[in-house]
TIMI-2910 file (N, C-alpha, C, CB; in pm, 1 decimal, decimal comma, always signed):
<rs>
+----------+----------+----------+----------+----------+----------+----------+----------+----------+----------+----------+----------+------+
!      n_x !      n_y !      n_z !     ca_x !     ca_y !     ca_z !      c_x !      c_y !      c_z !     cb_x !     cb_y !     cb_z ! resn !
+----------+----------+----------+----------+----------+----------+----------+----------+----------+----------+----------+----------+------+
!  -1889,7 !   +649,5 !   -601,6 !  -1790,8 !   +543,8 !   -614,0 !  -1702,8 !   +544,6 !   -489,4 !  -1705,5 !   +561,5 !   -743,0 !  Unk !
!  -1662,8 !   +412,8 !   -406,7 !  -1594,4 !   +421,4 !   -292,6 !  -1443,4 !   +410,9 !   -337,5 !  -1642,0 !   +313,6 !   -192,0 !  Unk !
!  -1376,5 !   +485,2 !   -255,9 !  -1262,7 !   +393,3 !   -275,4 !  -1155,4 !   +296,7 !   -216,3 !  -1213,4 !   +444,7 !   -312,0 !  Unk !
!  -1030,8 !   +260,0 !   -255,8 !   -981,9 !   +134,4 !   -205,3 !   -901,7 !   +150,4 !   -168,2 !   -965,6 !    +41,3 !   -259,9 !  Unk !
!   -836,1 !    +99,3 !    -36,2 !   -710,1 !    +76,7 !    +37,9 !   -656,5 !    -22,8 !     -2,8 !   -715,8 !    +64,7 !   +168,0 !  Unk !
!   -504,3 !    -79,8 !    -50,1 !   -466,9 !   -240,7 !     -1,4 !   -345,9 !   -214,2 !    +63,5 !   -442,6 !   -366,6 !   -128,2 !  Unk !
!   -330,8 !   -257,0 !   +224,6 !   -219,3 !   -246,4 !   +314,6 !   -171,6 !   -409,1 !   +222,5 !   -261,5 !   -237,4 !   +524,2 !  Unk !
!    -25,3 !   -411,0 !   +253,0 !    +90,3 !   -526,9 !   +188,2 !   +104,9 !   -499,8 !   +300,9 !   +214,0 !   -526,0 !    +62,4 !  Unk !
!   +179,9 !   -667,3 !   +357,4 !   +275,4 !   -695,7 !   +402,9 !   +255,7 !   -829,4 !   +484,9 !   +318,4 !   -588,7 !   +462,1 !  Unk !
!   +356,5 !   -877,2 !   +580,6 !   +324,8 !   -995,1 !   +673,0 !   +262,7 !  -1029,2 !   +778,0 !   +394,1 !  -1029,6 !   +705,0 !  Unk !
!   +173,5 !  -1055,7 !   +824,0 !    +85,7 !  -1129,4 !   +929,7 !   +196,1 !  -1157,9 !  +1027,1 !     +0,5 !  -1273,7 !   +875,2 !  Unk !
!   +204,3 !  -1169,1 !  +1143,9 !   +336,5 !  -1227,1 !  +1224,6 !   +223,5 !  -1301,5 !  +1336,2 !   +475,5 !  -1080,8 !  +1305,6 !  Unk !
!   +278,9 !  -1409,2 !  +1351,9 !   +232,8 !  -1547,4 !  +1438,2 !   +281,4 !  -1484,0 !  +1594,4 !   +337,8 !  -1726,6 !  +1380,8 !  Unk !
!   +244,2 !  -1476,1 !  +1696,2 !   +258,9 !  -1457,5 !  +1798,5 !   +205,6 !  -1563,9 !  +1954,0 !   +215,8 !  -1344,3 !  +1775,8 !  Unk !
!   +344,1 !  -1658,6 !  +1981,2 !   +366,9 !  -1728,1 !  +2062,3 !   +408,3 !  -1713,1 !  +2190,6 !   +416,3 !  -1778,2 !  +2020,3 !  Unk !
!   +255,2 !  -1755,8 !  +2293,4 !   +343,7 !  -1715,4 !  +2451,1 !   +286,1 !  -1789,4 !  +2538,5 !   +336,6 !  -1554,5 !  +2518,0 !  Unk !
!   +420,0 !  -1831,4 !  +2618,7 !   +351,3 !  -1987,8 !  +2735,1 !   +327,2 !  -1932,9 !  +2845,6 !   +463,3 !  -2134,3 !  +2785,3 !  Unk !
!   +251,1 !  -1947,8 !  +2910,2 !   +146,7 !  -1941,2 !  +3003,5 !   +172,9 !  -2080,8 !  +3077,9 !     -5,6 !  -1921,5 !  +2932,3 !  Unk !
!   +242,3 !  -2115,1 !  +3179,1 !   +242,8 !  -2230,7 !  +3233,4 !   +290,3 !  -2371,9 !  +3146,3 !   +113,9 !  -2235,4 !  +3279,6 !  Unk !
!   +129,0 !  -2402,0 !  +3129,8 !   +172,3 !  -2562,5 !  +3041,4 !   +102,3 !  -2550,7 !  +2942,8 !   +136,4 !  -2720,9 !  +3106,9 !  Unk !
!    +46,3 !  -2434,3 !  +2891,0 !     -8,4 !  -2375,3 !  +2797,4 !    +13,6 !  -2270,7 !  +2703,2 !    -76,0 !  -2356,2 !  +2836,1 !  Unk !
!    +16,4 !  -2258,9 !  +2571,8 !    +82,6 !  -2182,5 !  +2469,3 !    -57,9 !  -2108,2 !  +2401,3 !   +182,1 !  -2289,5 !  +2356,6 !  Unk !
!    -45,3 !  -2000,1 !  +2402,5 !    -77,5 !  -1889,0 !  +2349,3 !    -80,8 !  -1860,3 !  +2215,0 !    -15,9 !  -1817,4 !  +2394,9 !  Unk !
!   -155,5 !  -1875,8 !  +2142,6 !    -87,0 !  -1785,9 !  +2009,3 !   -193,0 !  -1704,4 !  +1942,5 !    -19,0 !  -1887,9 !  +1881,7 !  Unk !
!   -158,3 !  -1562,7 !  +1911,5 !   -195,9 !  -1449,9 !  +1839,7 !   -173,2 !  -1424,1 !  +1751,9 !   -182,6 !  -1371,2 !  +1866,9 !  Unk !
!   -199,7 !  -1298,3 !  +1693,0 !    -78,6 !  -1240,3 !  +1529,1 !   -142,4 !  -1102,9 !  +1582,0 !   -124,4 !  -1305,2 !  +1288,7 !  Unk !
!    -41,4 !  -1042,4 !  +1445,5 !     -7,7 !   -886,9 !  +1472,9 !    +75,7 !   -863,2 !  +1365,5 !    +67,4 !   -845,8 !  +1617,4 !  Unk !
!   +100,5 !   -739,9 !  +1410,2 !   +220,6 !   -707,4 !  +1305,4 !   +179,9 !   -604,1 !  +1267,2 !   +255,1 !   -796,4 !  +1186,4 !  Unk !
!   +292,0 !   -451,4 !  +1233,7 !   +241,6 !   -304,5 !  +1189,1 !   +141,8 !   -328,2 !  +1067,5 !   +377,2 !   -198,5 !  +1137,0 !  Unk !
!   +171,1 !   -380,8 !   +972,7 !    +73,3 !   -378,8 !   +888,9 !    -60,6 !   -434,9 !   +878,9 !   +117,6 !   -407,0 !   +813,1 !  Unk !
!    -68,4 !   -511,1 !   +953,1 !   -214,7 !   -616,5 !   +990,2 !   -258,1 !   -451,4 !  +1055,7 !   -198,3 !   -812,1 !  +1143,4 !  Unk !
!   -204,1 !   -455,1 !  +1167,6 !   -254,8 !   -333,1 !  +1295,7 !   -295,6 !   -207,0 !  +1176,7 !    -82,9 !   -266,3 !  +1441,1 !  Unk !
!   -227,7 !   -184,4 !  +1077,2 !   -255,3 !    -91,0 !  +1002,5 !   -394,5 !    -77,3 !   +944,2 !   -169,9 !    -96,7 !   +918,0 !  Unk !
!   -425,9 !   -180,9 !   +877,2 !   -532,2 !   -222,3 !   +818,2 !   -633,5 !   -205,9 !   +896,3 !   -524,5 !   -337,7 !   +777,1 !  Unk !
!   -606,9 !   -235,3 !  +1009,8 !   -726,0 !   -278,7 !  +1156,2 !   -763,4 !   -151,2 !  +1157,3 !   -664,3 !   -341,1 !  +1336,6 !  Unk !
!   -683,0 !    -54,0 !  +1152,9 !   -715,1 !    +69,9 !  +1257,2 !   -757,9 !   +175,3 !  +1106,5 !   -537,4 !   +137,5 !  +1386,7 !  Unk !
!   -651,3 !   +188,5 !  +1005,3 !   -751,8 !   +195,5 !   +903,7 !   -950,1 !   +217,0 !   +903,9 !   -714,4 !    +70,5 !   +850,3 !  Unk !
!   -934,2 !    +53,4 !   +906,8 !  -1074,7 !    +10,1 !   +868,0 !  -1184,7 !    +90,9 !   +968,9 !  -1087,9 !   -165,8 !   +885,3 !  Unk !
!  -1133,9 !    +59,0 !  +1071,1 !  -1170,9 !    +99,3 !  +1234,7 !  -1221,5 !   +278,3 !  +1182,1 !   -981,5 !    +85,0 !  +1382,6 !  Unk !
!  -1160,3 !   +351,6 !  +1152,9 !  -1162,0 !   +513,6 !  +1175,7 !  -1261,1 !   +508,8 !  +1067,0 !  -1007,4 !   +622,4 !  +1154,0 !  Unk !
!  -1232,0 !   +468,5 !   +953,7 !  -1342,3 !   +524,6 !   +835,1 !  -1489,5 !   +445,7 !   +801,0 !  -1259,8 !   +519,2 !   +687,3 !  Unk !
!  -1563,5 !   +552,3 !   +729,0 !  -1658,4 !   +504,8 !   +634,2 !  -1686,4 !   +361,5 !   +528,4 !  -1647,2 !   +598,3 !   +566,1 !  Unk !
!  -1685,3 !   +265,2 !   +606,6 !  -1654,5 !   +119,3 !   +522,9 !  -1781,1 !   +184,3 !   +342,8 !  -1753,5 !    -92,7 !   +668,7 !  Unk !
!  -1850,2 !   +262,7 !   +386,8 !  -1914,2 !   +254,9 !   +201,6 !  -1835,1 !   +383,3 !   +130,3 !  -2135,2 !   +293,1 !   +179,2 !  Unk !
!  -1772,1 !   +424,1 !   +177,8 !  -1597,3 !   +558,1 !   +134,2 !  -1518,9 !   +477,0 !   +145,2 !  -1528,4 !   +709,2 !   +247,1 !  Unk !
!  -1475,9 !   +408,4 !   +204,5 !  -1302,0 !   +312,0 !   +182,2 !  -1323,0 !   +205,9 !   +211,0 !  -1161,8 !   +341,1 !   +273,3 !  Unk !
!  -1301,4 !   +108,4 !    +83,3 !  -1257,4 !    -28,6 !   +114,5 !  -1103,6 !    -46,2 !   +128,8 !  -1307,4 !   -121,2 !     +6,2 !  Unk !
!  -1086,5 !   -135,7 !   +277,0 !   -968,6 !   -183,4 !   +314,3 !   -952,4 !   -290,6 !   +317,8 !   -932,7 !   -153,6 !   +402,8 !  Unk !
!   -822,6 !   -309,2 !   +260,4 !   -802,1 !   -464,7 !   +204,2 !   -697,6 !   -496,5 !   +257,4 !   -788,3 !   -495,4 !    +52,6 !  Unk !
!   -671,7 !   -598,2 !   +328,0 !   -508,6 !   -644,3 !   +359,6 !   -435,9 !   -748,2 !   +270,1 !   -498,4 !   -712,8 !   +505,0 !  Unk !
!   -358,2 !   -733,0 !   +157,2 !   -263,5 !   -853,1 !   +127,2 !   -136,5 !   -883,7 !   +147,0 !   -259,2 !   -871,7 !    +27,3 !  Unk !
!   -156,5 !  -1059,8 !   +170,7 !    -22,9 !  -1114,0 !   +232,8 !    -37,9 !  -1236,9 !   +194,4 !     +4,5 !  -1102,8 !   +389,2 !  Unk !
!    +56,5 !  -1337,3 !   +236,1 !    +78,1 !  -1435,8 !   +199,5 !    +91,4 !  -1555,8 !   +278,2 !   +154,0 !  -1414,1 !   +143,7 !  Unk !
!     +9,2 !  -1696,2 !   +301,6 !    -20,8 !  -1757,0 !   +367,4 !    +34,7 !  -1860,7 !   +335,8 !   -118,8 !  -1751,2 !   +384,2 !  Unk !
!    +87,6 !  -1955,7 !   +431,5 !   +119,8 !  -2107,3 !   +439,9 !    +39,6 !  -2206,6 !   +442,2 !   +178,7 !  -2135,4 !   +532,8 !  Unk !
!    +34,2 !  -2306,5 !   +380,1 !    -26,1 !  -2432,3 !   +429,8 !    -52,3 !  -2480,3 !   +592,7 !    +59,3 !  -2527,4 !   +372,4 !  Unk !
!    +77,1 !  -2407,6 !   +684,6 !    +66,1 !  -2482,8 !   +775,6 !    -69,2 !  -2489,1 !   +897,2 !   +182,9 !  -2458,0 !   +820,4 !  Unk !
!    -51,7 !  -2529,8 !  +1000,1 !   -182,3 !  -2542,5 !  +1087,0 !   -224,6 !  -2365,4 !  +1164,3 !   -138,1 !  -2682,9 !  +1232,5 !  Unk !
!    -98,2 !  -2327,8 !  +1175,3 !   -100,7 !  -2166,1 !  +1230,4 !   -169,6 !  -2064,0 !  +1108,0 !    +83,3 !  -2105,5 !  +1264,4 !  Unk !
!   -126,0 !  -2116,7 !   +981,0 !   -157,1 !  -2000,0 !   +899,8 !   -308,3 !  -2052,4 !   +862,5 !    -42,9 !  -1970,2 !   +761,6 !  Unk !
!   -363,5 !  -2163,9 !   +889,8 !   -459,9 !  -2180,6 !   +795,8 !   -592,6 !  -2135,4 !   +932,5 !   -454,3 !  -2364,1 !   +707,0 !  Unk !
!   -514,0 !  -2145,1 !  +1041,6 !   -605,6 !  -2046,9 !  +1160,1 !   -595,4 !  -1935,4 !  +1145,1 !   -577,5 !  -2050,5 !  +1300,9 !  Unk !
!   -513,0 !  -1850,0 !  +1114,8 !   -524,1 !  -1738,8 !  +1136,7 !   -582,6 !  -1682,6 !  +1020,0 !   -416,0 !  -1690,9 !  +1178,1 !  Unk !
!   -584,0 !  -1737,1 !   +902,2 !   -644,2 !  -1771,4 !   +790,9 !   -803,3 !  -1746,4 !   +838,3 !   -599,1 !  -1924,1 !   +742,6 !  Unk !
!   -850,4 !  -1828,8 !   +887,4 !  -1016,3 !  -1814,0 !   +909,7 !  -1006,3 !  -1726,1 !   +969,5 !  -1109,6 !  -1912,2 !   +975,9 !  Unk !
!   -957,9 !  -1681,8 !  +1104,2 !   -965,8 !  -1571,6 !  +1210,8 !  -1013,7 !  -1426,0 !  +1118,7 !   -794,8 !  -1553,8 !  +1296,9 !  Unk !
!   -870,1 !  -1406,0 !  +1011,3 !   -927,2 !  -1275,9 !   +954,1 !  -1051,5 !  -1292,9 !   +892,5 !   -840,0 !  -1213,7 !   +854,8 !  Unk !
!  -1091,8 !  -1390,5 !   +820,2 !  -1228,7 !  -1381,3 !   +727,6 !  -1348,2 !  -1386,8 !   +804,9 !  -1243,0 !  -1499,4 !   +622,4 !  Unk !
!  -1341,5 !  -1445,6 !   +960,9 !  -1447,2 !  -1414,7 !  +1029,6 !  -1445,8 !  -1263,8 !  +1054,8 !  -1452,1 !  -1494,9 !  +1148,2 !  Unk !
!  -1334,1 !  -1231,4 !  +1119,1 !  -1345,5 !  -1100,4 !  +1165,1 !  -1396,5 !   -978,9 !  +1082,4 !  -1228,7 !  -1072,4 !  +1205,2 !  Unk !
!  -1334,7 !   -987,0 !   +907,6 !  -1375,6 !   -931,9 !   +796,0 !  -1502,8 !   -949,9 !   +758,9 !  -1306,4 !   -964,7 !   +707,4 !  Unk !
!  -1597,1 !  -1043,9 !   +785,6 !  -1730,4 !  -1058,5 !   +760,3 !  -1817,3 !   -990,8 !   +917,3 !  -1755,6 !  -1238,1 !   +721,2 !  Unk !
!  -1741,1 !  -1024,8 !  +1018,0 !  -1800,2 !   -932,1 !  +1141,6 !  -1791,2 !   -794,8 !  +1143,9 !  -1741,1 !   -961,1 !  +1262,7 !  Unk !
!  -1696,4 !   -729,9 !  +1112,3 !  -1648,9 !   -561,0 !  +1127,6 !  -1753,2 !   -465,9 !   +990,0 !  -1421,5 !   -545,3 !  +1081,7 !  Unk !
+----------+----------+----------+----------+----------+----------+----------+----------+----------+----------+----------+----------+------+
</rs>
């Protein structure tokens, strides 16, 4: 039987201009937590789970896909 991680907490949107061009990332200790988590161990020994809470808006519903690609890639 494996077992389960769930990191809590907020996703943080990360905005930076570059000329005439805007940037945006996310981060945040607890995202990074999860990441690095997942990163060190045995994915069939620990499932890691991140929950948080998402907006409707156009930023969250990207960063929204971003993790579920990345979670189906890793």
């Amino acid at each position: 039987m494996s077992k389960k991680i769930a990191v809590i907490g907020e996703c943080m949107i990360e905005l930076s201009e570059k000329g005439a061009a805007v940037n945006r990332g996310f981060g945040g200790d607890t995202l990074n937590t999860s990441v690095y988590i997942a990163r060190q161990t045995d994915a069939s020994a620990l499932g890691v789970h991140y929950v948080t809470a998402l907006g409707t808006d156009t930023f969250s519903q990207a960063d929204a896909r971003i993790l579920a690609a990345r979670e189906r890639s890793d």
